[in-house]
C-alpha positions in Angstrom: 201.6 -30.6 -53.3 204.9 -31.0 -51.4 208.3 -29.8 -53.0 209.4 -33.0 -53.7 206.2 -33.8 -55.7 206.5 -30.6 -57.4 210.2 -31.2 -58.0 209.4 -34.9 -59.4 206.9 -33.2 -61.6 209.6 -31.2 -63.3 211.3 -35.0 -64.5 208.7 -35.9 -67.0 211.4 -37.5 -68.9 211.1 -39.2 -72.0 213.7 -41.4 -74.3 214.8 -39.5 -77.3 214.5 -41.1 -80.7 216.8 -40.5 -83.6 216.4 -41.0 -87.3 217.9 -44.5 -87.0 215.3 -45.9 -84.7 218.0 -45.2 -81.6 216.2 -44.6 -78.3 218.6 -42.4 -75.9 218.3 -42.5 -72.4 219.9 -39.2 -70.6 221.5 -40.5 -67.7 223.6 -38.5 -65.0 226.0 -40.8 -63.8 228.9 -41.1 -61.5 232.7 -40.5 -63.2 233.4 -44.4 -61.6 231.6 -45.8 -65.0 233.3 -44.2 -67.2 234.9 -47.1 -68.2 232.1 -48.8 -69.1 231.7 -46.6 -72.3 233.3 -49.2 -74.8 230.6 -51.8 -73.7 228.0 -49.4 -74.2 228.6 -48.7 -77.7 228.5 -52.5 -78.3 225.4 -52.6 -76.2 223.5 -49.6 -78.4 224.4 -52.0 -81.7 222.7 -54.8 -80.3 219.5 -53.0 -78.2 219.1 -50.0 -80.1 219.3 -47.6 -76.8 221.9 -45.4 -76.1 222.7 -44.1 -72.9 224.1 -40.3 -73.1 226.4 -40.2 -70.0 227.1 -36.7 -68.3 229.4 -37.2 -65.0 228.7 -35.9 -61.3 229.6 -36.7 -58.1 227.5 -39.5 -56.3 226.5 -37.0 -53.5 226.2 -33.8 -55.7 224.4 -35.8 -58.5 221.5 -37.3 -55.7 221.1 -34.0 -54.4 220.4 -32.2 -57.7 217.9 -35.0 -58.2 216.1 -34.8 -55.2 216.1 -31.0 -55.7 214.4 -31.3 -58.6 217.7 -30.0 -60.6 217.4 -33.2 -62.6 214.7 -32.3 -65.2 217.4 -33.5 -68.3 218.1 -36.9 -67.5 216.0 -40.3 -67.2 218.2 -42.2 -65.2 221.2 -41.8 -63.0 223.9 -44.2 -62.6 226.2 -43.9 -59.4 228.3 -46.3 -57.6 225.6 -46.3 -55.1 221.7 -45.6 -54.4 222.0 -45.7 -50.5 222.4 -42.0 -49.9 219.5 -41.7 -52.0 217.6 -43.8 -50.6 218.2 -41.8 -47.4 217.3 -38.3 -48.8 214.2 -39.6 -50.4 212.8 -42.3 -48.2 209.9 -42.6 -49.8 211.4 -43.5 -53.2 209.4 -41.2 -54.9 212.4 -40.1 -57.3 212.7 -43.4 -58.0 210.7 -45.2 -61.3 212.9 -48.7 -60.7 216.3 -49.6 -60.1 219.0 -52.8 -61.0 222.5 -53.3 -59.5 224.5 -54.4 -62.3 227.9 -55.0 -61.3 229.6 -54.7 -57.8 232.8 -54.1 -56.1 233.7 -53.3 -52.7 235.7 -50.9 -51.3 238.8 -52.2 -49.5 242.5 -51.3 -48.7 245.3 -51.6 -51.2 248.8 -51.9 -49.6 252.2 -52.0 -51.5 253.5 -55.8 -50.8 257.0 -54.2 -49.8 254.8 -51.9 -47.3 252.9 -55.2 -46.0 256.0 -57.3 -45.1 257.4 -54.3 -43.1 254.1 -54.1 -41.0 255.0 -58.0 -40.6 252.0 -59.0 -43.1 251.9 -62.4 -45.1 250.8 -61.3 -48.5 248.8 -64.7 -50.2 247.8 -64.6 -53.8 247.9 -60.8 -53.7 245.7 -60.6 -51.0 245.9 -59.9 -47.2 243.7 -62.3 -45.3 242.6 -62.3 -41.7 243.2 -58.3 -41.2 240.7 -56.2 -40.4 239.9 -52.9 -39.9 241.4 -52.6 -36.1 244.5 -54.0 -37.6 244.7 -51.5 -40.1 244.3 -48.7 -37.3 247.0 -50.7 -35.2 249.3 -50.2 -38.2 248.9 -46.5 -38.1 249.3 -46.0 -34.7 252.3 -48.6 -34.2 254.2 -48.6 -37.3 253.0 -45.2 -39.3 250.7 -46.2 -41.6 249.8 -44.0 -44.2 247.2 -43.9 -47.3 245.0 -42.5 -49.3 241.1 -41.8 -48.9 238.2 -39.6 -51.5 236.5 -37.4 -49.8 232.8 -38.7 -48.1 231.5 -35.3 -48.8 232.3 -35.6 -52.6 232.7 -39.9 -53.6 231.2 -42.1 -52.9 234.5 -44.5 -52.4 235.6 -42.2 -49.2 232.3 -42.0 -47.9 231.4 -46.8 -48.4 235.3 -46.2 -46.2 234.0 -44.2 -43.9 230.9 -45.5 -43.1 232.5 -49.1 -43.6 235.4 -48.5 -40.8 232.6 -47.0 -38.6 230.5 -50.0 -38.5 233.4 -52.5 -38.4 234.5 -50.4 -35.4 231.1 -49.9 -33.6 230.5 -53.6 -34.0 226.8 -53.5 -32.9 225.8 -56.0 -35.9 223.2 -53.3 -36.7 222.9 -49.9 -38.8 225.0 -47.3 -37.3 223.2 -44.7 -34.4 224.4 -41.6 -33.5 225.6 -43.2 -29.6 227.7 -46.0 -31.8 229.9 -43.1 -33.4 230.3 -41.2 -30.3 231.7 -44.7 -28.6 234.7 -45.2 -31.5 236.0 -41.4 -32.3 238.9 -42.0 -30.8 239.4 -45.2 -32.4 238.3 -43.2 -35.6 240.5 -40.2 -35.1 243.6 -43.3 -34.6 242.6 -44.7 -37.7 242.3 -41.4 -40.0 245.7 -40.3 -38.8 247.0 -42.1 -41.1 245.3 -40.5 -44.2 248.0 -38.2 -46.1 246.0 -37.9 -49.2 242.4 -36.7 -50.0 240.7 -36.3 -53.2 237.1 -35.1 -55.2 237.0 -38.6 -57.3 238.2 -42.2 -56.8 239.9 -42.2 -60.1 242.3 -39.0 -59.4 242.9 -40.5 -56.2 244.5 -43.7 -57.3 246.8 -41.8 -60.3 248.3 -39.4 -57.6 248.7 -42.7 -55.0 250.5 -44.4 -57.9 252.4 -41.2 -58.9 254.2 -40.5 -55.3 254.7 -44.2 -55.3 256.2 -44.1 -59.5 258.5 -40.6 -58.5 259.5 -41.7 -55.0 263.3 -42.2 -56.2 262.6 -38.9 -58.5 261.5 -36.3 -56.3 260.7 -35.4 -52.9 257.0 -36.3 -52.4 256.0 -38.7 -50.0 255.2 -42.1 -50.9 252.0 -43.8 -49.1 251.6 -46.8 -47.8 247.7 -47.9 -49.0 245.0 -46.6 -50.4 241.5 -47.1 -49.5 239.0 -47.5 -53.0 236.7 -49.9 -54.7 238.5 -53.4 -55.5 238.1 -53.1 -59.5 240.2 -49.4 -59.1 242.8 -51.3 -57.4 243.5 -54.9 -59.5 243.0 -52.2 -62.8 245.6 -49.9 -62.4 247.7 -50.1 -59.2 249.8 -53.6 -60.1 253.5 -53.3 -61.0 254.4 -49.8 -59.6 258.2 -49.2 -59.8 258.9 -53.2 -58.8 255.8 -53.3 -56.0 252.6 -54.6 -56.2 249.7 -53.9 -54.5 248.1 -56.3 -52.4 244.2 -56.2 -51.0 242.9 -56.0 -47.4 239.7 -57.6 -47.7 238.9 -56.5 -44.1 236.9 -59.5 -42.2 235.1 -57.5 -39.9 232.8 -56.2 -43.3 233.3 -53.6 -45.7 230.6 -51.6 -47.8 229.8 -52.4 -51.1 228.9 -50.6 -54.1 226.4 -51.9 -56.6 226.0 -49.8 -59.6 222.4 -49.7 -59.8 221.0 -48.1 -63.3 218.1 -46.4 -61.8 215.1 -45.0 -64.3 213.8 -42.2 -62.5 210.1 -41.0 -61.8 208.2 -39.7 -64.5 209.5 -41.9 -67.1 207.4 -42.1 -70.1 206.9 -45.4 -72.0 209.5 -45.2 -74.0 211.9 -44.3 -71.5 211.1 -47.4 -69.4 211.1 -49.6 -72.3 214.4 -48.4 -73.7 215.3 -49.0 -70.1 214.0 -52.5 -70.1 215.9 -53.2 -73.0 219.8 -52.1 -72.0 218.9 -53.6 -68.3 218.5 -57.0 -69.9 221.9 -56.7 -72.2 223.6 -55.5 -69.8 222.5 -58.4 -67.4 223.4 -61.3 -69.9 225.5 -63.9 -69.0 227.9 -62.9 -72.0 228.0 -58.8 -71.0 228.6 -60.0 -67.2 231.4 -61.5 -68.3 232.6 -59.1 -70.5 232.3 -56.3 -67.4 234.1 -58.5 -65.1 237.2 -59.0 -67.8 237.4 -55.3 -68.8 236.7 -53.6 -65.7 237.3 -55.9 -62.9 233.9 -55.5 -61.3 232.2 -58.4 -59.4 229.1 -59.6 -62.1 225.8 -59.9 -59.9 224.9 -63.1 -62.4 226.7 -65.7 -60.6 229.4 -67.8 -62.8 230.0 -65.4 -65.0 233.1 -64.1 -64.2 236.5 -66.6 -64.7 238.2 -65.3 -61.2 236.8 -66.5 -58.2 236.9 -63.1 -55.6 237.8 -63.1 -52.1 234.5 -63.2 -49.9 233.2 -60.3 -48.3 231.2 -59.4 -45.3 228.5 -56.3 -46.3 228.1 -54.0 -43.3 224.7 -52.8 -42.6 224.5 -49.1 -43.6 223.0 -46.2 -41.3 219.2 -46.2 -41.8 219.0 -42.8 -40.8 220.0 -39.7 -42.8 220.8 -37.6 -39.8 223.5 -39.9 -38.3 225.4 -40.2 -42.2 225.5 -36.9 -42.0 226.7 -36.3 -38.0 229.2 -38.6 -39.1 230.9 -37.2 -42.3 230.5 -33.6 -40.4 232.2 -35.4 -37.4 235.2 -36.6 -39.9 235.7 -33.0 -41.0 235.9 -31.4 -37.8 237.5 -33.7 -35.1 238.3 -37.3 -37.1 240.6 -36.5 -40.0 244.0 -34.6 -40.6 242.8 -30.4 -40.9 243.8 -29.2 -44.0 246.5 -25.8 -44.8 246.0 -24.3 -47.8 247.2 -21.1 -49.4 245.0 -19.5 -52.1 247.0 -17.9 -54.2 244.7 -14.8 -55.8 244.9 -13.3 -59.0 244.0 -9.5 -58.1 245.8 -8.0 -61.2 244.1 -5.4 -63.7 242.5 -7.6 -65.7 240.5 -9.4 -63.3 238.8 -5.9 -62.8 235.1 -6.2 -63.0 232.7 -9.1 -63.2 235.4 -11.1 -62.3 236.9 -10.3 -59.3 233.3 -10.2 -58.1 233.4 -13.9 -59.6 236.1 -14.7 -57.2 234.9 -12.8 -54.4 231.4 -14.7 -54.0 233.2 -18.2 -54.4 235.2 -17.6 -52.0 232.4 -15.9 -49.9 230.5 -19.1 -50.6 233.2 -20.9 -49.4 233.9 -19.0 -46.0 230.2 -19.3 -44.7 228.4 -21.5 -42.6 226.9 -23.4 -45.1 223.3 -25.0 -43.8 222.7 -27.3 -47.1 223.3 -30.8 -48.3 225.6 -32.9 -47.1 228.3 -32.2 -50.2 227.6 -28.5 -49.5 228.9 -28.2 -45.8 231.9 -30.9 -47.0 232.6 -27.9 -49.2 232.8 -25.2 -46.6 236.2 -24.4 -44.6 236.0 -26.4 -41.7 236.9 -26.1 -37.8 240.4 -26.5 -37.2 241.0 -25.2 -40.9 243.9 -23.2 -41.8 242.8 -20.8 -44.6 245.7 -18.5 -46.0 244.3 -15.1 -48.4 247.8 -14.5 -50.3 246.3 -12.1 -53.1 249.1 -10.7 -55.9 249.9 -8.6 -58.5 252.8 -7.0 -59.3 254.9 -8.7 -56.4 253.0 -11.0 -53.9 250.5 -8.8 -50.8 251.0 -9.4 -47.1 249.5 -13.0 -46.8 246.2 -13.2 -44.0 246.0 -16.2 -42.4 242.9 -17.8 -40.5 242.3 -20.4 -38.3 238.2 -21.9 -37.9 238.5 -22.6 -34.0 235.9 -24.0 -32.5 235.4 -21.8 -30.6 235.0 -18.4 -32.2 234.1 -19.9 -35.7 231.8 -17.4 -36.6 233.8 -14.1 -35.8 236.6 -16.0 -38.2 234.5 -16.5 -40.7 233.0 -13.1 -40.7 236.4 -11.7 -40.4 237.5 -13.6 -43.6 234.4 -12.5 -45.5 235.5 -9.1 -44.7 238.7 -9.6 -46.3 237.4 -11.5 -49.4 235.2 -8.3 -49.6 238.3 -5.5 -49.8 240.5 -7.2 -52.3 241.2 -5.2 -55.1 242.5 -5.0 -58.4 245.6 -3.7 -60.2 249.1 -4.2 -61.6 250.5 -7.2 -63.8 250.7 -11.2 -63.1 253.6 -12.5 -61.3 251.7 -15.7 -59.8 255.3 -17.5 -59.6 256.2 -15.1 -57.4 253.0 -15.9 -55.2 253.4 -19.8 -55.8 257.3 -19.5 -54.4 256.0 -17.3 -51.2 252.9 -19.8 -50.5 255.3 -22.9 -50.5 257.6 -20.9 -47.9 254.6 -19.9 -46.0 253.5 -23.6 -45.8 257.5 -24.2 -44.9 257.5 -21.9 -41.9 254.4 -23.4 -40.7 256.6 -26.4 -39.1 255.6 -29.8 -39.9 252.8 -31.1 -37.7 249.5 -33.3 -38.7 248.3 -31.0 -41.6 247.2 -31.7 -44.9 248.7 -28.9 -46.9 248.2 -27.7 -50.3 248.0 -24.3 -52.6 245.4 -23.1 -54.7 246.5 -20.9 -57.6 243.9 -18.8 -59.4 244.6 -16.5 -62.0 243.4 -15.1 -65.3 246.5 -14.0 -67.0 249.5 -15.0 -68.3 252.8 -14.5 -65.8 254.6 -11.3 -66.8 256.0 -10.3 -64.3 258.9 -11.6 -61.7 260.2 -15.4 -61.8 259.6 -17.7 -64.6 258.0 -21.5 -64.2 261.6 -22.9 -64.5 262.8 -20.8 -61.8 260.0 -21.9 -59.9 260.6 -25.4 -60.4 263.9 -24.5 -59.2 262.9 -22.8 -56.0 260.7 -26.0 -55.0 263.7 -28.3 -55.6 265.1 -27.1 -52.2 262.0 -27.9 -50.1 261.6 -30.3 -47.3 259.8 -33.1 -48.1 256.0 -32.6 -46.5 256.4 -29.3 -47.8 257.3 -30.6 -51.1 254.5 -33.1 -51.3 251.8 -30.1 -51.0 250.3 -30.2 -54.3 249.1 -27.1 -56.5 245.9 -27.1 -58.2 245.6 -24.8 -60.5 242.3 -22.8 -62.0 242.6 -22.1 -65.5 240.5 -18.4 -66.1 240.0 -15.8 -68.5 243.3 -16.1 -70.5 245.9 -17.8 -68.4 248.0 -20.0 -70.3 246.5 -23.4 -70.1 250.3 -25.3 -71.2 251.8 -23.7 -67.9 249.2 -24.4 -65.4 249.3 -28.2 -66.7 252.8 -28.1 -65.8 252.3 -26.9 -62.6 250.3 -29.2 -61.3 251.7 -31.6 -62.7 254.9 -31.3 -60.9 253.2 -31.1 -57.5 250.9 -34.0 -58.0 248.3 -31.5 -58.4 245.3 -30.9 -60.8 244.2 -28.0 -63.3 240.2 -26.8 -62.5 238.7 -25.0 -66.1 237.0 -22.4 -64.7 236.4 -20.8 -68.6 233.0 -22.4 -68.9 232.0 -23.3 -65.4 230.6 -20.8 -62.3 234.0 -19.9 -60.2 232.0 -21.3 -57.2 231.4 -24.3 -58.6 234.7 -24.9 -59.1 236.4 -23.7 -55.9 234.0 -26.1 -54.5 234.8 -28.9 -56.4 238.5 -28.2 -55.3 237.5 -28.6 -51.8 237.3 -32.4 -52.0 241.0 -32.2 -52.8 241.9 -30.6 -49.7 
């Protein structure tokens, strides 16, 4: 028996039945449908199923399927089933499938933005452009946006695969010669991108934000931002007096179809509960409901009220080896390398099982990582600029290192040998550490880096500057310095209140690390950097 049969074989699942007669259908679904909870409580009253959502990135979610990691759920819901499809040809983790609502993934572009690029905005939409224009933009006029990361959603990685095949124009799925013929186009286009994040839904409140604070504060405002169609017309209208308007490229984008996919092994209970909340949810009335609340495309036809623009579906790589050449190709040569300064706790009380905690994430981190596709998006990359600023009392001599192509593996050994030899001792000033990793990132220069600073610690700050005095430090920084957000991982007993407002400020994002593995959530920051 193969270890995907045997991995299958773990999935068994069945449909849980409550008291009431309720059939529950465990599903592991993408964080995108989230907003689809209020019509699932309606559905459950009429059908009698309930589907028990727990959320996971597309690509991390497929691969713990496929790995056989999978053995609670009955279904999984993500935006997409294409990368699935490619990990498991044979559809063998597969019991059936239905798209249920769509929406492609296409450009949003402040109207103000649009008429300086000299674009004709008509009925909030930006006809005729296409996905050479878009790169013309950049290069000509400075173009910037926003993008998710392919390696962790599945919005950045439809974008990327979607401006690829526009690009390649072959009319066919994507080979590994058709990439190699438009990185430079590519490389153009992704100059552009000046903000990266782990989920399509972060990515649009911290696009909105710089735009909302731009008269406020410092950060750098961005032109577009590159997500599914129903993100944009839900919550990036009426920022500060603009509007966003949609590039509907006409060359083709890639589109997302939400299939609700029962998975092997379902037992009969489990594909008739199935049956049952497929057919609500396909209704004329609950099409219509989908399309009004959560500005998805209904796959009944009529059943929306707005007409959409058309689009044009690009053919998606039918091989799994040239996805992933590709998003490994984005890392390392296409995209903006990233800056960051981790900012390390070492003080007295992360003695113990926790500074070994922090050492193997970071370990993890530092490696030549051989796995899944969302694994080696998670590792430092070539052309990465990693800074080690550990801290205690005051903040230690900062390391920096730089994953050259050449030479990769010494660096990386080099800063596993430094992850190994931190130590531990003294009290907390992470402010301290915070102010010296902003001027760190400020004598860098400013060149094409994405920069940002990651700030773990397990305490509460008792030692040197106070948050205000932070705040009032940053105040005085140039503005791509400014922008560089902090996220924050909340451990042990650091004071949750403070970290919020740290992040906060920078446009950055607090990571629990309390009841999740360290590694897992260093990782999960990596998609935001």
């Amino acid at each position: 028996m193969g270890a995907m049969a045997v991995a299958l074989g773990l999935l068994a699942s069945t449909a849980c039945t409550a008291e009431d007669g309720t059939a529950t259908l465990r599903v592991l679904a993408g964080s995108e449908v989230a907003d689809m909870e209020p019509l699932l409580a309606a559905a459950t009253e009429r059908t009698g199923v309930r589907l028990e959502l727990e959320y996971a990135g597309t690509l991390d979610g497929t691969e713990r399927v496929v790995a056989g990691r999978g053995a609670d759920f009955d279904a999984v819901w993500f935006p997409s089933n294409r990368y699935l499809h490619l990990v498991d040809e044979e559809r063998s983790a597969i019991h059936t499938e239905t798209s249920v609502m769509l929406s492609p993934v296409v450009m949003g572009v402040w109207e103000s933005r649009a008429e300086a690029f000299g674009w004709t905005v008509e009925d909030g939409a930006l006809p005729h452009l296409t996905w050479e224009d878009i790169t013309d933009a950049v290069v000509e006029d400075g173009l910037t946006y926003g993008m998710s990361s392919p390696a962790a959603s599945n919005s950045g990685f439809s974008a990327l695969v979607g401006a690829t095949a526009a690009m390649a124009d072959t009319g066919a799925a994507l080979e590994r010669e058709d990439v190699a013929d438009v990185e430079d186009r590519l490389r153009e286009f992704f100059s552009g991108q000046g903000l990266t994040a782990g989920s399509s839904g972060w990515l649009m409140d911290a696009f909105v934000a710089r735009r909302d604070s731009e008269a406020e504060s410092e950060h750098s405002a961005l032109d577009g931002v590159l997500n599914y169609e129903s993100v944009l017309l839900s919550r990036g209208t009426d920022v500060a007096g603009d509007d966003l308007a949609l590039v509907y490229p006409e060359d083709g984008v890639v589109t997302a179809d939400y299939p609700l996919t029962l998975l092997a092994g379902a037992s009969e209970g489990a594909v008739d509960a199935y049956e049952r909340i497929v057919a609500d949810l396909l209704s004329e009335e609950v099409q219509a409901e989908i399309a009004a609340t959560t500005f998805r495309r209904p796959v009944v036809a009529g059943a929306a009220d707005r007409d959409p623009p058309p689009v044009v579906e690009l053919p998606f790589p039918a091989q799994r080896e040239v996805v992933e050449d590709l998003v490994a190709t984005y890392f390392a040569e296409l995209r903006r390398p990233a800056r960051t300064v981790y900012v390390l706790d070492v003080s007295g009380s992360m003695a113990g099982d926790r500074i070994d905690d922090l050492r193997g994430a970071l370990t993890a981190l530092s490696g030549a990582d051989e796995g899944p596709l969302s694994s080696r998006g998670q590792a430092f990359q070539e052309r990465e600029e990693v800074t080690l600023l550990p801290f205690a009392d005051r903040p230690e001599e900062p390391r920096t290192f730089v994953v050259e192509p050449e030479g990769s593996e010494e660096v990386r050994a080099d800063l596993s040998e430094r992850i190994a030899r931190l130590e531990t001792g003294g009290e907390t000033a992470a402010y301290d550490a915070v102010d010296r990793a902003y001027g760190l990132l400020e004598e860098a220069g400013e060149d094409d880096h994405l920069l940002s600073v990651v700030l773990m610690t397990d305490g509460e700050v008792n030692q040197g500057m106070g948050l205000e005095e932070l705040f009032g430090s940053l105040d005085g920084l140039p503005a791509h310095v400014a922008a560089a957000p902090v996220f924050t991982v909340l451990f042990g007993e650091a004071d949750a209140g403070e970290l919020e407002r740290l992040s906060s400020r920078t446009g950055g994002r607090v990571f629990d690390a309390r009841e999740l593995e360290l590694e897992e959530v260093f990782r999960e920051i990596r998609g935001y950097q």
